[in-house]
N, C-alpha and C positions, 0 to 999 in steps of 0.2 A: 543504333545510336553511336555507340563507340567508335565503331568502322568510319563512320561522317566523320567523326571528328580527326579520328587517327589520318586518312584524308585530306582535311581539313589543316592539318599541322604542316601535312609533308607538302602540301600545294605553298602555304605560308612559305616555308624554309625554300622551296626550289625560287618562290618569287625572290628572295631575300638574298639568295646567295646569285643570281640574275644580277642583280642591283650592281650587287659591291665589283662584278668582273669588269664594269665602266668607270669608275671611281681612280680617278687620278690624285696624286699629292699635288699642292696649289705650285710646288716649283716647276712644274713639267709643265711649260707652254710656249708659242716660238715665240723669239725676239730678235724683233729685226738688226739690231744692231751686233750681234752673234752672228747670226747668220750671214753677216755681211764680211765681218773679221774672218769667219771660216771661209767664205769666197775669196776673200783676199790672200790669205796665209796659202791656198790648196792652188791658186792661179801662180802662184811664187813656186810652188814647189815645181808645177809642171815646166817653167819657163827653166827652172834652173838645170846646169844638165849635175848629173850624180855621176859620180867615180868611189868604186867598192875594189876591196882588192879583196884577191882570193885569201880565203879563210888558210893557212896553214894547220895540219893537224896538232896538238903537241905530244911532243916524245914521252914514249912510256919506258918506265925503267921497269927493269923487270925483279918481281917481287923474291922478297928471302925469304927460304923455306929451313926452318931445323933438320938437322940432319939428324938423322934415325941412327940410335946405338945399337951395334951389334950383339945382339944375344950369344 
């Protein structure tokens, strides 16, 4: 009797946590009008041409160390 139900419980819970892995928040859904902005803004970007200039490293100065007293 126990065994069924302990079973019983764990079939319950695996249904339950099933469930919730599809479960979206109500903001998450397409719109068109987004979708459209991002077509437009990412066709801008290709069109456009890009100029980067090389990264320079910068200069390191080199660290003070205490100079050690003579024993």
């Amino acid at each position: 009797m126990r065994r069924c139900l302990v079973i019983g419980f764990a079939l319950a819970a695996l249904c339950g946590a099933t469930t919730l892995a599809y479960a979206r928040p109500p903001t998450v859904m397409s719109s068109p009008g987004y979708d459209r902005r991002l077509q437009e803004s990412r066709s801008q970007l290709g069109s456009s041409p890009t100029v980067t200039e090389p990264v320079t490293a910068p200069v390191v100065k080199p660290k003070r160390t205490k100079k050690k007293q003579p024993n």
